[in-house]
N, C-alpha and C positions, 0 to 999 in steps of 0.2 A: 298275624301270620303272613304279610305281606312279602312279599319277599322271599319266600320259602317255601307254601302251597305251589306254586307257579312250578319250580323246581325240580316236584316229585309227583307232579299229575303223570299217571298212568297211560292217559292216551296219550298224553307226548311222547312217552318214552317208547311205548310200543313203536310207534310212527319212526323213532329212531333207530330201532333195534331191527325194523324191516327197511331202512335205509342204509344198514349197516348192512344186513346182508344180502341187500341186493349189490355194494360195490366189491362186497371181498372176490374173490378169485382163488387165494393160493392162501396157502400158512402166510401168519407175519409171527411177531413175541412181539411185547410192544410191554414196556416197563414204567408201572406209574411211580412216580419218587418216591412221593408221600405217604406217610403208613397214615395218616387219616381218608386218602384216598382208597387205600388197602381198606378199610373198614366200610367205606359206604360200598363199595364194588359186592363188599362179602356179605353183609348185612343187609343189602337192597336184595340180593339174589342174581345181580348182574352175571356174574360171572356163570353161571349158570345156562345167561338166556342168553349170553352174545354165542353166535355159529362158532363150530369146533377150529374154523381155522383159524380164529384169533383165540393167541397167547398170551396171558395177560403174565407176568411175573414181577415181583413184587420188590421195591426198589431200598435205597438205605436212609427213606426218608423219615425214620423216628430215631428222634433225640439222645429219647432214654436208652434204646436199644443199641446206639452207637459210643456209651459215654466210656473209654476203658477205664477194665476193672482199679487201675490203680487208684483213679479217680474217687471209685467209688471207698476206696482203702483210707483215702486220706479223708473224708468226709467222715468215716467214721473213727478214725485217728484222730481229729480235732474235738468231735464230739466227747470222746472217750478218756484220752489222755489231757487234750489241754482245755478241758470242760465247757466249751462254747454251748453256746444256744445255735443248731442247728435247724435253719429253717428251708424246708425243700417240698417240692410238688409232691404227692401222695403217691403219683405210678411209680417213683424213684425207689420207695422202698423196701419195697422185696425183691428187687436187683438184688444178685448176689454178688459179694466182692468175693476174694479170695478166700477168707474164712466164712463171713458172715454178710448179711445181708442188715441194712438201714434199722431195717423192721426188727432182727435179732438184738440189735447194737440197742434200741429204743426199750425194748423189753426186759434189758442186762438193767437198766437208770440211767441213759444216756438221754441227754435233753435235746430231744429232736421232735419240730415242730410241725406237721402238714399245715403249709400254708400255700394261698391260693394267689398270691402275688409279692416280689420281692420288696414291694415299698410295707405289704406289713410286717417284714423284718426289720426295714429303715425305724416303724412305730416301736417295733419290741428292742431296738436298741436304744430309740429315745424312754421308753418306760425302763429299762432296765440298765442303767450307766454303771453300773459296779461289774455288768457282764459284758463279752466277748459274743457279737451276736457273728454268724454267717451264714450267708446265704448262699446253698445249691445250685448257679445260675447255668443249669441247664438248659439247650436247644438250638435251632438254628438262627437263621437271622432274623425269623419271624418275632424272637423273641430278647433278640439282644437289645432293642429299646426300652422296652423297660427293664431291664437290669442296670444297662449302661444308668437311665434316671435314679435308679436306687441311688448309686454312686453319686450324683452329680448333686440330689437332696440329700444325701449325705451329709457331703464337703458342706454344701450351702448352711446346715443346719448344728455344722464344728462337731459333727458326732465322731468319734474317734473309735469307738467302739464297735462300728458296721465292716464287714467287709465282705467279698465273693469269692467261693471258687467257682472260677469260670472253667464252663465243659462245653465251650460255644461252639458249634461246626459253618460250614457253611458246603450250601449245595452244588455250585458249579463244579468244583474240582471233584466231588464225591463220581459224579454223574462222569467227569473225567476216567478216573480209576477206575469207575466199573466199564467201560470203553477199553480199555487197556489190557482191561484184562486177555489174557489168550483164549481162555474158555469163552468170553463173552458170545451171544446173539442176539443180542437185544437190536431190533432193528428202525427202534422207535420211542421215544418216552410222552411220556404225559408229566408234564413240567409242575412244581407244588405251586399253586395259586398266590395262596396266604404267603411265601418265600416274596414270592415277585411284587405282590402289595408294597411291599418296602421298599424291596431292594431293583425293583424294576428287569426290563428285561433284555437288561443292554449285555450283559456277560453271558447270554446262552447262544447268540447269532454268531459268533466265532465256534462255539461245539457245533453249530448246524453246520456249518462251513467245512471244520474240520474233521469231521468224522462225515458229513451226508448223509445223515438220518435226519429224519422229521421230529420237529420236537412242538408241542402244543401245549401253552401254558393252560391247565384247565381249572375250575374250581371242583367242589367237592359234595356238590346235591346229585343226586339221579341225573338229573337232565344236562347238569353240567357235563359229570362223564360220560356219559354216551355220548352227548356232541363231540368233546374231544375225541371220542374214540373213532367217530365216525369221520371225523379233519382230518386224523391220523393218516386211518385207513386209504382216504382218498388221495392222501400225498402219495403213498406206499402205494398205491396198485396205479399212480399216472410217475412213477418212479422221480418222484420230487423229492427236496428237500429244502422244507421251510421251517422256519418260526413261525408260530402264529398263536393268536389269543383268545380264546375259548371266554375267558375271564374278563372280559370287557367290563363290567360292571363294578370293577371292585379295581384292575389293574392297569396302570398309565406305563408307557415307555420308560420314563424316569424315576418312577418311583414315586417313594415319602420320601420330601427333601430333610423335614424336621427330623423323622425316623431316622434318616443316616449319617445326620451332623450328628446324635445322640449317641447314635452308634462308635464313629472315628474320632468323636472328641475322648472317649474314653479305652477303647478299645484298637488292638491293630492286630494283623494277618500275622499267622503266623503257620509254623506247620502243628500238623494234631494228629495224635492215633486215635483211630477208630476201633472200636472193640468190633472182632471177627474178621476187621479190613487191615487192621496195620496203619502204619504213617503212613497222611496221605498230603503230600507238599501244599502250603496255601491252605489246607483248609480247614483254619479254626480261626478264634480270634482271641487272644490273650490284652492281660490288662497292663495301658500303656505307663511307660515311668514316671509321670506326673502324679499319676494317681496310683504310684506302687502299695502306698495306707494305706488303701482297699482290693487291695489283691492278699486273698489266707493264703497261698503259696508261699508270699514273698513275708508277708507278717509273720506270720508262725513258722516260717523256716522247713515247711513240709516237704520232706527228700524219700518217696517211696517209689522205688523202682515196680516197673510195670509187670503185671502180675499175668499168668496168662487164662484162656478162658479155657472156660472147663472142654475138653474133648470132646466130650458126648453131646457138646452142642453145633449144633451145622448151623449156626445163625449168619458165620459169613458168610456160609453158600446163598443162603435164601435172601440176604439184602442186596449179594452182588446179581441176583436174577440166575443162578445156577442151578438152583432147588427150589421148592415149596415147602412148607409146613408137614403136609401129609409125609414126603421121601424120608422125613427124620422116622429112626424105630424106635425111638425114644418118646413121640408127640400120642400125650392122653395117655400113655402108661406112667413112665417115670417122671416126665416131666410134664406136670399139670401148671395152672397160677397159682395151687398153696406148695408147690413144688420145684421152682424153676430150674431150669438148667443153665437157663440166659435167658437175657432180657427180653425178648421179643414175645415170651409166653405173659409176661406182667407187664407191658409197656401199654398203657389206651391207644397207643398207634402200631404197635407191633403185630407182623404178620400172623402170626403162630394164636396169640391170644383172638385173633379175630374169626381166625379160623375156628377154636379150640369155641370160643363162646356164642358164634352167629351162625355158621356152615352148614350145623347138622351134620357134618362129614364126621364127628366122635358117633353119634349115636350109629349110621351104614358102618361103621368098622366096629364096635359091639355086637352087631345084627350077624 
């Protein structure tokens, strides 16, 4: 447990949570990106203990919750009509597309796999050469190195039969648009850790610049967020605006150099719609023309115009920091996880499910 005891010891955390409120003074909102940060915040009980004038609101940093639905339309198009082997993460599938959801398409005899990393798709297209494997390559940058290696073992290994839809985002411009927005208040973020492991933290010291908020790369233990929360605050009440790194332990200035040769040798920027957000410029990463064979877009000729998300879901509100989980009238009635509305209720990093499954705030609204 080295490494992680340390973390979530209690008397540290008190120690911080009464350092916290000895510096606050005034309201802040302060927006953590990451919906795995959303989860330890809800799950630890933080949000509860930090003092009423900090605002935590919840940012559009899960994957699944951001993939649009069109996306999810052609995954099950491939599946369905041009009978691939569909290999994808497990929260993917009670997404709902337009019609139907992963899990529906699966239950119809559509051959969709839960699997727990895309090189064992690379294994199921080497066992199986007479089929059409694809891989789901869902998330942010955290996770485009190993996709990008599917790809590159692939080629290495003359498999002709592997390919990806890529659903990659990426975080700086997300963190942009929700800035832009006119509603915005967000006066502060708490930066995704595991993001900046990679990709370092040379692209978020121009958003500190240009907007003048604080922004604090943090990790994702107990103790990690209170710290951050606590850097935050103290930028925010001495009217500062820094970068700074919480994440010491795990994140360098530069990055993983190996991680983003893997990345740009196979991948390149592009723009991407965000489900709930819209096109948001720059910020996804599509599969570049050398290795077009491994892009299911461009292989299978998949042309499905983008579908839109259901109404009754406020999930843009809540990733752009406008809403929370509870303001929806739909959370714990209609939309449950064997119920979704959108993603955020079935995402392992989505707001709504974390709320819906760690808060205890379902059972005060029964009561």
């Amino acid at each position: 447990m080295k490494f992680l005891t340390e973390y979530r010891d209690p008397t540290v955390a008190a120690r911080y949570l009464e350092e916290i409120k000895k510096a606050v003074t005034r309201p802040w909102t302060i927006m953590e990106v990451c919906g795995g940060q959303t989860h330890s915040l809800v799950k630890n009980g933080i949000l509860n203990l930090l003092p009423k004038e900090i605002n935590m609101v919840h940012g559009p940093g899960c994957p699944v919750c951001v993939t649009p639905v069109s996306l999810i339309d052609k995954a099950i198009y491939l599946a369905e009509e041009k009978g691939v082997i569909l290999g994808s993460f497990g929260d993917m599938l009670r997404v709902p597309g337009s019609g139907k959801s992963l899990l529906e398409a699966k239950a119809a005899g559509a051959d969709i796999r839960i699997l727990y990393s895309p090189l064992e798709a690379v294994k199921l297209a080497e066992q199986h050469p007479d089929r059409e494997v694809v891989f789901f390559a869902v998330g942010f940058e955290t996770t485009a190195p190993a996709n990008a290696l599917s790809v590159l073992h692939a080629e290495k290994m003359g498999l002709s039969n592997y390919s990806i839809l890529a659903s990659h985002v990426r975080v700086p411009p997300a963190i942009r648009a929700v800035m832009d927005d006119p509603e915005s208040r967000i006066e502060a973020f708490l930066a995704a850790g595991h993001v900046c492991t990679i990709m370092g933290t040379g692209e978020y010291g121009p958003l500190v610049e240009e907007y003048g908020i604080p922004m604090v790369v943090t990790g994702f233990e107990p103790i990690d967020l209170l710290q951050g929360i606590l850097m935050t605050v103290k930028q925010l009440e001495a009217g500062e605006a820094k970068l700074e790194n919480q994440y010491t332990r795990m994140v360098r200035p530069a990055g993983n150099a190996n991680a983003m040769d893997a990345i740009f040798q196979v991948f390149e920027i592009t723009d991407r719609s965000w489900r709930g957000m819209g096109e948001i410029p720059a910020s996804g990463y599509r599969v570049r023309e050398p290795y077009a064979a491994y892009d299911a877009t461009r292989k299978f000729m998949v042309n499905i115009a983008e579908a839109p998300e259901n109404p009754e879901c406020i999930s843009g509100a809540i990733m752009k920091g406008l809403a929370k989980p509870l303001d929806c009238p739909n959370f714990g009635t209609k939309c449950k996880p064997e119920t979704p509305l959108g993603a955020p209720m079935v995402s392992s990093e989505g707001a709504c499910a974390a709320y819906y499954n760690f808060s205890g705030l379902l059972a005060e609204m029964d009561a």
